[in-house]
C-alpha positions as CSV (number, residue, x, y, z in Angstrom):
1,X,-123.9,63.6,-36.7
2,X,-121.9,62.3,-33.6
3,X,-120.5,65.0,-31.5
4,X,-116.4,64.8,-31.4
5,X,-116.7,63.7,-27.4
6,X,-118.9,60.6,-28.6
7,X,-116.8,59.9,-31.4
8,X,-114.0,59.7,-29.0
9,X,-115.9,57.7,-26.5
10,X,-116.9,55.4,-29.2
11,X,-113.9,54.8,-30.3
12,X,-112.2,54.0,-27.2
13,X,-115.5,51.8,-26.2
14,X,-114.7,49.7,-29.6
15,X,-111.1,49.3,-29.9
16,X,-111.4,48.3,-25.9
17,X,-113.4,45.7,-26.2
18,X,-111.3,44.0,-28.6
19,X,-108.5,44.4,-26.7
20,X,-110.4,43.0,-23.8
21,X,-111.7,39.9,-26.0
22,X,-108.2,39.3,-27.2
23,X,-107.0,39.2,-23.0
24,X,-110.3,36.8,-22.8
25,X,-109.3,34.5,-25.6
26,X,-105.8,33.9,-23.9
27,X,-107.0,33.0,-20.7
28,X,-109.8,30.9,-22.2
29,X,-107.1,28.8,-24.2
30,X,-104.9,28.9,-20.9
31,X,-102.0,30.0,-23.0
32,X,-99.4,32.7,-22.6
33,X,-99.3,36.0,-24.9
34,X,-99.3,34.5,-28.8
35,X,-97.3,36.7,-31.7
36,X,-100.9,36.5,-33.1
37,X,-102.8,38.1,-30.2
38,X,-99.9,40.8,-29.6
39,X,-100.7,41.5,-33.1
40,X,-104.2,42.5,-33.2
41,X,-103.3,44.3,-29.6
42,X,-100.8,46.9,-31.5
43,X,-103.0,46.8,-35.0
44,X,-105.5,48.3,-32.2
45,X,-103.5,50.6,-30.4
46,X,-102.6,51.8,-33.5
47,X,-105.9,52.1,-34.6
48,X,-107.1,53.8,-31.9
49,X,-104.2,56.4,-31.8
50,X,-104.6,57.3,-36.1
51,X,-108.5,57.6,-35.3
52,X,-108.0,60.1,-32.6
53,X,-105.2,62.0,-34.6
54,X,-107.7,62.7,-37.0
55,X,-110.9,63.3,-34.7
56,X,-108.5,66.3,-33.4
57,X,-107.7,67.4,-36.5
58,X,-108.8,71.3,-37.0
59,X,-108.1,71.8,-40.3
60,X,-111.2,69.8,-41.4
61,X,-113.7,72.4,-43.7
62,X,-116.5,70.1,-43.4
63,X,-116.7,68.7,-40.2
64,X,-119.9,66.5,-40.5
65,X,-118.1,64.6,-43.1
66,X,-115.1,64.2,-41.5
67,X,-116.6,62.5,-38.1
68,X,-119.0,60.3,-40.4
69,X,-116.0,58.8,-42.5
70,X,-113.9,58.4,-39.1
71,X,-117.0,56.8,-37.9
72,X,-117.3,54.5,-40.8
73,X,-113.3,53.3,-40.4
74,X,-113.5,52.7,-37.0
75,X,-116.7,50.4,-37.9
76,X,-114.8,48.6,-40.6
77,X,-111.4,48.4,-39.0
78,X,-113.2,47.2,-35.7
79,X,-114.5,44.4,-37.9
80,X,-111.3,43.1,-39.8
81,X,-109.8,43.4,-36.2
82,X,-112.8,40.8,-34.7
83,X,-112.3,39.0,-37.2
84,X,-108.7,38.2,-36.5
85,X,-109.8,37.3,-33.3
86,X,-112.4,34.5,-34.1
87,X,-109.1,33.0,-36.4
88,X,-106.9,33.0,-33.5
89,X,-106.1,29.0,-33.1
């Protein structure tokens, strides 16, 4: 089980780096700020702040569980979110 300081630091590790590859992608393509790109920016901002709302959640019984399925979101919300990216035009 991942400690609630690794979880964090995962989380803001992932959701970074898509932010970052989104930044990437618009200078690559030598384009301004799309509605697209600004999309998946907030749909990770957002992300990132619901995740760590409920990784500082104290009223969790079973912890282990908890951090495992926050763990398993962030892994399958990190993918829909690269995903967006590689469709960007």
């Amino acid at each position: 089980m991942a400690n609630k300081r690794d979880l964090k630091k995962d989380i803001n590790y992932v959701l970074g780096d898509i932010i970052e590859a989104v930044y990437v992608w618009e200078l690559a393509n030598a384009q301004k700020p799309t509605k697209e790109s600004e999309a998946i920016i907030d749909e990770a901002i957002a992300t990132f702040d619901e995740l760590i709302a409920r990784v500082n959640d104290r009223s969790v019984e079973d912890k282990q569980a908890h951090f495992k399925a926050i763990n398993n979101d962030l892994e399958s919300k990190g993918k829909d979110l690269i995903e967006k990216i590689n469709k960007l035009k």
